[in-house]
MOPAC internal coordinates of N, CA, C and O (Angstrom, degrees):
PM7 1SCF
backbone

  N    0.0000 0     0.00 0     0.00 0    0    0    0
  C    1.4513 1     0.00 0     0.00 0    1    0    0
  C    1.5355 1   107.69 1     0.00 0    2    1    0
  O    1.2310 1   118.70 1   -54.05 1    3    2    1
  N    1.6251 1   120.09 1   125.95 1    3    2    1
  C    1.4818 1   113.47 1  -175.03 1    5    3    2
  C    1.4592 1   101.25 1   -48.81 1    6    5    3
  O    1.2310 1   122.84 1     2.57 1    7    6    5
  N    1.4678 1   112.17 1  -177.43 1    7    6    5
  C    1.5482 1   125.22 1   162.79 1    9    7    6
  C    1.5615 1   101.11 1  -106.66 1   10    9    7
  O    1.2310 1   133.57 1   -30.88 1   11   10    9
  N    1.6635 1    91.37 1   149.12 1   11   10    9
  C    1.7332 1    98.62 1   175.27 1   13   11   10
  C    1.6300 1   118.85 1    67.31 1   14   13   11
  O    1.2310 1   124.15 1  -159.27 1   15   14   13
  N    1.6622 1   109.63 1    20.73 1   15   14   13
  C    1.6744 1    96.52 1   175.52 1   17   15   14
  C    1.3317 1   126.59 1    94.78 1   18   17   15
  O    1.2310 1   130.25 1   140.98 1   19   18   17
  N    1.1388 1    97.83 1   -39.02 1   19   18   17
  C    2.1977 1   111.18 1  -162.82 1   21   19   18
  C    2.0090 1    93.76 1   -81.64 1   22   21   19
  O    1.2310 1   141.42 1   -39.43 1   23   22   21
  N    1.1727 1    76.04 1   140.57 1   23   22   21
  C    1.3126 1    86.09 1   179.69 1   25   23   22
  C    1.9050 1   118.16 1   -96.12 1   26   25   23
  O    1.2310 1    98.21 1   -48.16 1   27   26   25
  N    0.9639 1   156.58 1   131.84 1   27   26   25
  C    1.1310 1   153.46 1  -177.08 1   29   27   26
  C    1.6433 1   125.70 1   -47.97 1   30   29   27
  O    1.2310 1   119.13 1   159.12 1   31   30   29
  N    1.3479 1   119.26 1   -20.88 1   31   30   29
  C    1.0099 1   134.60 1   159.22 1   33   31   30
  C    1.6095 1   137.19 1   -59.91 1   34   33   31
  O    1.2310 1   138.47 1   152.12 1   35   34   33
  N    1.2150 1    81.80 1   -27.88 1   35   34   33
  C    2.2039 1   103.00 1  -174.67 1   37   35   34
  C    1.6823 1    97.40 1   -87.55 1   38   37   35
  O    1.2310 1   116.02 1   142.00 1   39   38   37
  N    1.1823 1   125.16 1   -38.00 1   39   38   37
  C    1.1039 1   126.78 1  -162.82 1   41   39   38
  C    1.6756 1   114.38 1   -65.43 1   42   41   39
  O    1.2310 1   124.74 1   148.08 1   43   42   41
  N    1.3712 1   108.50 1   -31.92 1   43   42   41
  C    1.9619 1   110.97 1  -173.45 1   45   43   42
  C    1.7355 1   100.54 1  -107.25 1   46   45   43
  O    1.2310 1   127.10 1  -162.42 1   47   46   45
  N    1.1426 1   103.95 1    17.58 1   47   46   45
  C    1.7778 1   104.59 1   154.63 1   49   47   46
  C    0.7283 1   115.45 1  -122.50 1   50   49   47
  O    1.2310 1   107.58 1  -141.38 1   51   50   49
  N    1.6828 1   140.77 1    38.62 1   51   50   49
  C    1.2177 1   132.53 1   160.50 1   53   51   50
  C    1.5635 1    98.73 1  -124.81 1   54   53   51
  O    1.2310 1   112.08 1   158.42 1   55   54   53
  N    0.9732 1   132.53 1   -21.58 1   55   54   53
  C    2.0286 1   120.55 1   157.14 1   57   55   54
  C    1.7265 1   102.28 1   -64.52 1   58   57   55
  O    1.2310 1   114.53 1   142.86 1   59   58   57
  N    1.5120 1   127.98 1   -37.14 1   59   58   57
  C    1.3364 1   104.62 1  -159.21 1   61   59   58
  C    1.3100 1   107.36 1   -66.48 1   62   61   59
  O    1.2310 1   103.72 1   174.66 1   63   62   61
  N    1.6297 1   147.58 1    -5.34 1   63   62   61
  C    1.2716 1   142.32 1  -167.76 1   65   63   62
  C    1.7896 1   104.51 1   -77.04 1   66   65   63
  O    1.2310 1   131.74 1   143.96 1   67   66   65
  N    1.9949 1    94.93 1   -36.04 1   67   66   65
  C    1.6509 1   106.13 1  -141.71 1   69   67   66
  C    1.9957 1    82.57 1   -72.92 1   70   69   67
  O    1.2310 1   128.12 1   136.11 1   71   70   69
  N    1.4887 1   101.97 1   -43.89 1   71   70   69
  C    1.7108 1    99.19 1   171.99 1   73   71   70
  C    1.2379 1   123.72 1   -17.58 1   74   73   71
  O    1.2310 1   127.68 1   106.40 1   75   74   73
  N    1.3673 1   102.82 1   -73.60 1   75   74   73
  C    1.2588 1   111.61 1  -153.71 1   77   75   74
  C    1.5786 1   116.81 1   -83.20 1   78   77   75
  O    1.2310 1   125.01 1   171.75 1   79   78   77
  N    1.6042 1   107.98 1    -8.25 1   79   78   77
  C    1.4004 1   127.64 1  -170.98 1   81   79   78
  C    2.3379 1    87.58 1   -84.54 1   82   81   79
  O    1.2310 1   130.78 1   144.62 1   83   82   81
  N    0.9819 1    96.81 1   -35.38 1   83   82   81
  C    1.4784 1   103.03 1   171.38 1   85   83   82
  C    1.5208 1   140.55 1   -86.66 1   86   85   83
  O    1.2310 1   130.02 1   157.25 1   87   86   85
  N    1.2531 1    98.28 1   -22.75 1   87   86   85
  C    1.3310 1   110.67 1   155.29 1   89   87   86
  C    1.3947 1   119.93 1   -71.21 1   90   89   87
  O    1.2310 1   116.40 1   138.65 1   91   90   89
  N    1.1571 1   124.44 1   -41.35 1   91   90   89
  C    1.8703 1   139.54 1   170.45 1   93   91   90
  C    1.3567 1   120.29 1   -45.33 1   94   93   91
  O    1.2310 1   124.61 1   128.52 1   95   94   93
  N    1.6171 1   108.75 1   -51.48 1   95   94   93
  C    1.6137 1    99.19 1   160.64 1   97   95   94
  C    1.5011 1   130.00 1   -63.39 1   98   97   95
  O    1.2310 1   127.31 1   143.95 1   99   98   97
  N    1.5369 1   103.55 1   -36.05 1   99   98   97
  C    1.5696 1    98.51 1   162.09 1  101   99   98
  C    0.8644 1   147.53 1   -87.44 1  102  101   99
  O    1.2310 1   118.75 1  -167.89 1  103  102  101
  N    1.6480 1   120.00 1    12.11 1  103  102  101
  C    1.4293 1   125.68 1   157.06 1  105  103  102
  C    1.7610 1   100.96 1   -97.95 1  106  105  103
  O    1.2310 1   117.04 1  -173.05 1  107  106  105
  N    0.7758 1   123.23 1     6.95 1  107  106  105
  C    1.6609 1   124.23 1   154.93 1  109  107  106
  C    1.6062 1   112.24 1   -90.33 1  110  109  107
  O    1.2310 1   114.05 1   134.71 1  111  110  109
  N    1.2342 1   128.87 1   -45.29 1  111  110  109
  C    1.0778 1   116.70 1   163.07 1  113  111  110
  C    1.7217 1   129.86 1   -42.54 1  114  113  111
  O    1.2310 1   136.13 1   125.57 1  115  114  113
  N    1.1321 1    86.38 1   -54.43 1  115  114  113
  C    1.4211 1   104.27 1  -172.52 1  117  115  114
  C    1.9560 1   110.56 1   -64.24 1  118  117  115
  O    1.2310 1   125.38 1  -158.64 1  119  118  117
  N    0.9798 1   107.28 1    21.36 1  119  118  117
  C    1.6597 1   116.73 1   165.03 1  121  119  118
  C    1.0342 1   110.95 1   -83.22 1  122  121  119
  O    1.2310 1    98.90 1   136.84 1  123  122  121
  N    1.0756 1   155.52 1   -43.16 1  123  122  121
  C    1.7990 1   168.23 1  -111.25 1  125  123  122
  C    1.6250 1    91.14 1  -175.32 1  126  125  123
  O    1.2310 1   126.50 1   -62.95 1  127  126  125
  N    1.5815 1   105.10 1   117.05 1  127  126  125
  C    1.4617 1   127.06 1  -165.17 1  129  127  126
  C    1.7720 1    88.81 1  -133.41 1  130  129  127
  O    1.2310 1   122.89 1   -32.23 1  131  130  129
  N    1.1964 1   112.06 1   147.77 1  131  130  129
  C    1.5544 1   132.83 1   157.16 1  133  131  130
  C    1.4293 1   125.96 1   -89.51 1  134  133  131
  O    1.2310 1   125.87 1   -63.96 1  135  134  133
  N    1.0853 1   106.33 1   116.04 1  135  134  133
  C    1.6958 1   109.27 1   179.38 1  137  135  134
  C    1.6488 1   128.42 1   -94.35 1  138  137  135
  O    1.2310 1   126.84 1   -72.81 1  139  138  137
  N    1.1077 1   104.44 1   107.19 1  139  138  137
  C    1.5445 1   110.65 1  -175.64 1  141  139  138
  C    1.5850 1   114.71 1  -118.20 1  142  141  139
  O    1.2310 1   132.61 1   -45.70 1  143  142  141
  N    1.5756 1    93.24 1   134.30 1  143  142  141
  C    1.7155 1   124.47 1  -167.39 1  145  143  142
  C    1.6436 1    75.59 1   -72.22 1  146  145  143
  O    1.2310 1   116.18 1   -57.93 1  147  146  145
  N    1.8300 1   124.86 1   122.07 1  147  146  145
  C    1.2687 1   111.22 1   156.82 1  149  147  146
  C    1.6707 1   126.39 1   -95.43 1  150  149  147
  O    1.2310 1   130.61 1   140.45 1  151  150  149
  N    2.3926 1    97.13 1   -39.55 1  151  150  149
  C    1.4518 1   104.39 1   166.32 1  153  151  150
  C    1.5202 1    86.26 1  -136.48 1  154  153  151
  O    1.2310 1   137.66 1    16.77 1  155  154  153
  N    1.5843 1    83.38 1  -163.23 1  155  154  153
  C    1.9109 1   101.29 1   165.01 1  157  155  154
  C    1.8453 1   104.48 1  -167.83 1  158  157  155
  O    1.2310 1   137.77 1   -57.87 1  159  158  157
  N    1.1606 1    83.16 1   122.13 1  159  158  157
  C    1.9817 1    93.16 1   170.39 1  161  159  158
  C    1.7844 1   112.98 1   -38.18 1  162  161  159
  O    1.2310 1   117.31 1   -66.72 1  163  162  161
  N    1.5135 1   122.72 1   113.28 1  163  162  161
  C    1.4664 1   116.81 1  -150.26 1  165  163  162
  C    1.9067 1    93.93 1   -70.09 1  166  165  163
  O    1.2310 1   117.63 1   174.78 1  167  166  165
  N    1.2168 1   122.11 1    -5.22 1  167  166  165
  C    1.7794 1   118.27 1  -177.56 1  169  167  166
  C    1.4195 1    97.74 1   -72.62 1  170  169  167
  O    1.2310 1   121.65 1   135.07 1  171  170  169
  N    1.5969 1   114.45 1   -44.93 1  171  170  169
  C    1.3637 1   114.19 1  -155.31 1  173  171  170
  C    1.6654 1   105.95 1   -89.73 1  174  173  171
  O    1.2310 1   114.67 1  -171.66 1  175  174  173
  N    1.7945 1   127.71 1     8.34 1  175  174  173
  C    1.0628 1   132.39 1   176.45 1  177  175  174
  C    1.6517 1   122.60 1   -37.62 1  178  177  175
  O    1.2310 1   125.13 1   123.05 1  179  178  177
  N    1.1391 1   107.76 1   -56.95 1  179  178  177
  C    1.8349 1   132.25 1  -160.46 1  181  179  178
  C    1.8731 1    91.98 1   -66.54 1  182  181  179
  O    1.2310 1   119.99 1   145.41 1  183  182  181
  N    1.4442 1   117.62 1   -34.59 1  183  182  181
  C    1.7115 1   126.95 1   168.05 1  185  183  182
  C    1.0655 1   112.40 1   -66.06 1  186  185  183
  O    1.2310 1   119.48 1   115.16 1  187  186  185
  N    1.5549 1   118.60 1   -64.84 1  187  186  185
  C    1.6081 1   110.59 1   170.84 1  189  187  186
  C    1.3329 1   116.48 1   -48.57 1  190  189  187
  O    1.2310 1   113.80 1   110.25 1  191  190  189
  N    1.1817 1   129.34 1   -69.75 1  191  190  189
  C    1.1946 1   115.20 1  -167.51 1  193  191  190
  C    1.6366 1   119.82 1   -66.38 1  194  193  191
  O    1.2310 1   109.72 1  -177.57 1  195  194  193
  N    1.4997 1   136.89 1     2.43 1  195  194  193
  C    1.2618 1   147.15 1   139.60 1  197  195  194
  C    2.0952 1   108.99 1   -56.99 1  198  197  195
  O    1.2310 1   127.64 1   151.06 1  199  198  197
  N    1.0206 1   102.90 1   -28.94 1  199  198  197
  C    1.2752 1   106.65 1   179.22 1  201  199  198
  C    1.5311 1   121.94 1  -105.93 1  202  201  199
  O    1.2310 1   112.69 1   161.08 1  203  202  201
  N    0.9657 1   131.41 1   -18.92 1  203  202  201
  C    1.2464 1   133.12 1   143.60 1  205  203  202
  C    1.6750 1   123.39 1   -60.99 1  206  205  203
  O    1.2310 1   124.57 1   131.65 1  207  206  205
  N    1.5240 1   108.84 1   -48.35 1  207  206  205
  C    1.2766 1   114.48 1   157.65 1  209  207  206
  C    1.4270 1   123.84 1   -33.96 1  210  209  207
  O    1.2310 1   126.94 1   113.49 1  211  210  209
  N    1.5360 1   104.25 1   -66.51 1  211  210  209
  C    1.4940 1   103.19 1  -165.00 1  213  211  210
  C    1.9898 1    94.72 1   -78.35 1  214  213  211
  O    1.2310 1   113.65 1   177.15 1  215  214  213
  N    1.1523 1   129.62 1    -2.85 1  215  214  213
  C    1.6093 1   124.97 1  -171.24 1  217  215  214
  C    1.7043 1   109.49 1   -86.52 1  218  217  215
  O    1.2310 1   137.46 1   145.32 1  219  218  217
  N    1.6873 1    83.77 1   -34.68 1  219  218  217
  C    2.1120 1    88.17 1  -171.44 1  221  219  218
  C    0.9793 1   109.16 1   -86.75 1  222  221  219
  O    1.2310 1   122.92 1   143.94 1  223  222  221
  N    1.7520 1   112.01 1   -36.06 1  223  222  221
  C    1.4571 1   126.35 1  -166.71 1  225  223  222
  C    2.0651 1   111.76 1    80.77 1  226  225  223
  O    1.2310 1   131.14 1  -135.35 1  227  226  225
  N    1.3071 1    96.10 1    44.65 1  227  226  225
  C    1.1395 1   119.62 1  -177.73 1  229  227  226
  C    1.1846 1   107.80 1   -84.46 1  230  229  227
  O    1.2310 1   112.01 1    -8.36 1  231  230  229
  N    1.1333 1   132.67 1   171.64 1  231  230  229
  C    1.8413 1   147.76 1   154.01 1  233  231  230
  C    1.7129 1    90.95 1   -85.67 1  234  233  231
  O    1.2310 1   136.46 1   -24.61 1  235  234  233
  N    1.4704 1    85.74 1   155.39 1  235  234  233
  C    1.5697 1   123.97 1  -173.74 1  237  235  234
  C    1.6293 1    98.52 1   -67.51 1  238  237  235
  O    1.2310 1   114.74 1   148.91 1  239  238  237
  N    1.3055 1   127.57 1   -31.09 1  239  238  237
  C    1.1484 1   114.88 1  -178.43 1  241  239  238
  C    1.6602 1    95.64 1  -102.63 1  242  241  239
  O    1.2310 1   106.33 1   160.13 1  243  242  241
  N    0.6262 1   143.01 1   -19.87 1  243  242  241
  C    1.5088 1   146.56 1   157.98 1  245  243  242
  C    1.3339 1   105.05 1   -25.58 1  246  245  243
  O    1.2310 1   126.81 1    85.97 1  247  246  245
  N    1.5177 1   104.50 1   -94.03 1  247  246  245
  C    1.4867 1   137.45 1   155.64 1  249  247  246
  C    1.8343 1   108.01 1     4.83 1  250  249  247
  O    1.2310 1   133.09 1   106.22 1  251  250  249
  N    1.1891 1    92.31 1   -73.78 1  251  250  249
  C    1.6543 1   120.20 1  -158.82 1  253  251  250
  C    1.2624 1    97.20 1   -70.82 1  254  253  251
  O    1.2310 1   118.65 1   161.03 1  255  254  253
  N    2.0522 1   120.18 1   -18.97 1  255  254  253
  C    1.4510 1    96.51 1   174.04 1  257  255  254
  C    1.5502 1   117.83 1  -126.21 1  258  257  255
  O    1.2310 1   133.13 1  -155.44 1  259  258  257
  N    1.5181 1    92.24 1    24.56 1  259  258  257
  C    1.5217 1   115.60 1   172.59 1  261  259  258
  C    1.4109 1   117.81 1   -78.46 1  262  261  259
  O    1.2310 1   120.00 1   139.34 1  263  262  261
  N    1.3610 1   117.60 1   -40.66 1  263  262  261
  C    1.3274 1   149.34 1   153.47 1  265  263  262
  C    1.0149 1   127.11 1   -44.62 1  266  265  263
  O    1.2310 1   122.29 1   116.55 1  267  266  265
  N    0.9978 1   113.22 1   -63.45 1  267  266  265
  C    1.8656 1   129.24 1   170.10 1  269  267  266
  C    1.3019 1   100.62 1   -55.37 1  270  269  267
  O    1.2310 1   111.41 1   150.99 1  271  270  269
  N    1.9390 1   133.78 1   -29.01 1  271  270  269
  C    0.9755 1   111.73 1  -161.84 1  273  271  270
  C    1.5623 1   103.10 1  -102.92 1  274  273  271
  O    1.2310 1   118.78 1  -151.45 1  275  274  273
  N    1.1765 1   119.93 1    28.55 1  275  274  273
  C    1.7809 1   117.39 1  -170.79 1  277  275  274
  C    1.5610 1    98.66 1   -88.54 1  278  277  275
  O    1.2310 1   129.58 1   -31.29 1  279  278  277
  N    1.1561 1    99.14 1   148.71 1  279  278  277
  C    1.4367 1   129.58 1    12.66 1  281  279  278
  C    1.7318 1   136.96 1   -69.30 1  282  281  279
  O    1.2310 1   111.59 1   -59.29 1  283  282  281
  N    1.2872 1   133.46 1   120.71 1  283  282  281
  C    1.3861 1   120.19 1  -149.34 1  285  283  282
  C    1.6929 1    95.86 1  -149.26 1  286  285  283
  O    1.2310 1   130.65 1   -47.37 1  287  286  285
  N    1.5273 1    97.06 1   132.63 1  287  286  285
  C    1.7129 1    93.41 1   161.75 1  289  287  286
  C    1.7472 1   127.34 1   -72.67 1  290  289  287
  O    1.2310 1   125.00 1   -59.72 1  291  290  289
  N    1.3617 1   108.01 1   120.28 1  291  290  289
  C    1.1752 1   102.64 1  -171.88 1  293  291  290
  C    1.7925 1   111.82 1  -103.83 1  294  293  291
  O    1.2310 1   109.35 1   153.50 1  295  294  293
  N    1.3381 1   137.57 1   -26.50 1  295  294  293
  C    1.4820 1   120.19 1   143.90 1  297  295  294
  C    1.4331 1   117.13 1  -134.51 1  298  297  295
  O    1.2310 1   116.64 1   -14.56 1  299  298  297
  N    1.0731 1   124.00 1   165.44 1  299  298  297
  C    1.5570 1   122.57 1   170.71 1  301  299  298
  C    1.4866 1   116.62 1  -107.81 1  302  301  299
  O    1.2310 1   121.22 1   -37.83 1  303  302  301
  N    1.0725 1   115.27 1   142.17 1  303  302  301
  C    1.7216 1   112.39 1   160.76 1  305  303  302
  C    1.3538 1   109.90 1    67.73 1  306  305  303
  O    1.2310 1   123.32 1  -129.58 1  307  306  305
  N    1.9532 1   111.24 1    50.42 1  307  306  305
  C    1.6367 1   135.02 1   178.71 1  309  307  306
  C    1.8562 1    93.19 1   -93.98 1  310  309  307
  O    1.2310 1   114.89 1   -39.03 1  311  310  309
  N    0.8762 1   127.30 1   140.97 1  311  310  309
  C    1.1867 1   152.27 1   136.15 1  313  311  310
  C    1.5328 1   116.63 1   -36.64 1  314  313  311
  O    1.2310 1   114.26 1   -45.50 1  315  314  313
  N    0.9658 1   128.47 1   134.50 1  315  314  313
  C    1.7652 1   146.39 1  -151.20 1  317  315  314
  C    2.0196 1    96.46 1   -72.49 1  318  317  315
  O    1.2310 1   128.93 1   148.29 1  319  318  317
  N    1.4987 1   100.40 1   -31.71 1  319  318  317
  C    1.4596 1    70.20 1  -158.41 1  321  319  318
  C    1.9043 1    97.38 1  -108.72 1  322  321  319
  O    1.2310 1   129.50 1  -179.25 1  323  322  321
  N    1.6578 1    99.29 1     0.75 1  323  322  321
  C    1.1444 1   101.62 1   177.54 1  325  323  322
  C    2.0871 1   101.42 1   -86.13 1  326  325  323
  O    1.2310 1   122.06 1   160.85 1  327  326  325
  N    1.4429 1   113.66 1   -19.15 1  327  326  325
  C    1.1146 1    93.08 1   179.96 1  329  327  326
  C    1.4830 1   121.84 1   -80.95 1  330  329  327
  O    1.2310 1   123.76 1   164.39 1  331  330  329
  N    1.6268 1   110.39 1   -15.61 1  331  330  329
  C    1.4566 1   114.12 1   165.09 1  333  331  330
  C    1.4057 1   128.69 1   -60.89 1  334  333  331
  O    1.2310 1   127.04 1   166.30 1  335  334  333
  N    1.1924 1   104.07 1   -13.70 1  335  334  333
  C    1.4335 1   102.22 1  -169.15 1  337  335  334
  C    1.6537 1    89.86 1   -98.86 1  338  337  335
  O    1.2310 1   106.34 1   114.34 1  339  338  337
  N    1.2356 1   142.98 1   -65.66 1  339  338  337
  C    1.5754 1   142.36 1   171.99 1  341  339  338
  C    1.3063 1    90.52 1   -17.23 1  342  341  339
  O    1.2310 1   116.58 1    94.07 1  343  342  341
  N    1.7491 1   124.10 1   -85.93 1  343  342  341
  C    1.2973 1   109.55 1  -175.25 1  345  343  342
  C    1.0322 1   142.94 1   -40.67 1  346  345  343
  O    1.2310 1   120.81 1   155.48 1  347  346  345
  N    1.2198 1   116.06 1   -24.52 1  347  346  345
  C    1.8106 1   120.80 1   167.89 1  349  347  346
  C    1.1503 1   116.53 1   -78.12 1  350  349  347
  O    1.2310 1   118.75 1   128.08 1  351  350  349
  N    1.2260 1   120.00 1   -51.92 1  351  350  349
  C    1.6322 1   134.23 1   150.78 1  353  351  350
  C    1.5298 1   105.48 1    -6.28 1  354  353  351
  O    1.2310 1   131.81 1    75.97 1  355  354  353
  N    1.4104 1    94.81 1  -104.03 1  355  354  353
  C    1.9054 1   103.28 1   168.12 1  357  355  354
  C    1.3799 1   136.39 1   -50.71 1  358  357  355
  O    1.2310 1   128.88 1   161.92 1  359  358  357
  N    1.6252 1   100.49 1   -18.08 1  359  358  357
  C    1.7850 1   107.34 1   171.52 1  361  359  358
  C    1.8864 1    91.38 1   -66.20 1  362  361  359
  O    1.2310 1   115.62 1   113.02 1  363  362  361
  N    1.0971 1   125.91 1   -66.98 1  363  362  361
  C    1.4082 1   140.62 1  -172.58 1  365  363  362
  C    1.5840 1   107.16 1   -42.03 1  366  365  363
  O    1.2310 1   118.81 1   155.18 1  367  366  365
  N    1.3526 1   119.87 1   -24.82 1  367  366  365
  C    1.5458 1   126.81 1  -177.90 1  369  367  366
  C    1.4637 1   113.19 1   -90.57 1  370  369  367
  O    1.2310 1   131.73 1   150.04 1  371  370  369
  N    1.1092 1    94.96 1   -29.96 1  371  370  369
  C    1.8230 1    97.05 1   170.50 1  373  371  370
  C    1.8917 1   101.91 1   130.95 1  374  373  371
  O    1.2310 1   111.36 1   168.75 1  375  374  373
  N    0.9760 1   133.87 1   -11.25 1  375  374  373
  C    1.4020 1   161.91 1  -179.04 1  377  375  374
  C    1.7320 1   110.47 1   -77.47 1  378  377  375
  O    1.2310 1   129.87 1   -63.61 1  379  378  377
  N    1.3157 1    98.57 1   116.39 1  379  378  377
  C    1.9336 1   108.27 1   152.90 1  381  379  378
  C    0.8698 1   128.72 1   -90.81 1  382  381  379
  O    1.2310 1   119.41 1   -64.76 1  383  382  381
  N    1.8379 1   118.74 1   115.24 1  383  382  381
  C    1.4777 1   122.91 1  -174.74 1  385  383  382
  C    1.1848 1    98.74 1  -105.56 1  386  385  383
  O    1.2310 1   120.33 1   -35.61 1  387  386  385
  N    1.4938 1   116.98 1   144.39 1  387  386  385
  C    1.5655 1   114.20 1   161.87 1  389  387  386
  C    1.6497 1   115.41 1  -119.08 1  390  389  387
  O    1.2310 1   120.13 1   -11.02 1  391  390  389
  N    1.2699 1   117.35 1   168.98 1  391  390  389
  C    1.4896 1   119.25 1  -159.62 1  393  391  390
  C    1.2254 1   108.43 1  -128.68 1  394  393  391
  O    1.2310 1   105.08 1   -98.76 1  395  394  393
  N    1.6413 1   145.22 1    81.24 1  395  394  393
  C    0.8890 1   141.98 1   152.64 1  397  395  394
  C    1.7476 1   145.28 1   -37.23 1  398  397  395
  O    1.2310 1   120.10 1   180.00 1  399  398  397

């Protein structure tokens, strides 16, 4: 017989609300991802940095030492399907993007 009355049943439906009330902010978060330059294949360099260029809107020497300095954050607060495509973009250039 429980102690104190309470029955065993009442007790594991009162966390399942706090779950799901917590899970909700973080699939809202998770819309807006950060994109970070981690490497780049040294052949395919002279591309990346043409593509970072034309992405940040950097100068050529900018560019060239943005690169050199990766691992490096390259935007914040991209949209899910715009960050897939950057990554493929630069996966295809010789470059590892990662998606925070």
């Amino acid at each position: 017989m429980p102690m104190g009355g309470f029955s065993a049943a009442a007790a594991p439906a009162a966390p399942a609300p706090v779950e799901e009330e917590e899970a909700a902010p973080a699939a809202q978060e998770k819309t807006l991802f950060t994109l970070t330059l981690k490497s780049f294949d040294a052949a395919a360099k002279p591309k990346v940095i043409k593509e970072i260029k034309g992405m940040l809107g950097l100068s050529l020497v900018d560019s060239k030492k943005f690169v050199e300095s990766a691992p490096k954050q390259m935007k914040e607060g991209v949209p899910k399907d715009e960050s897939q495509k950057i990554i493929e973009t630069m996966k295809g250039l010789g470059a590892v993007v990662t998606m925070d």
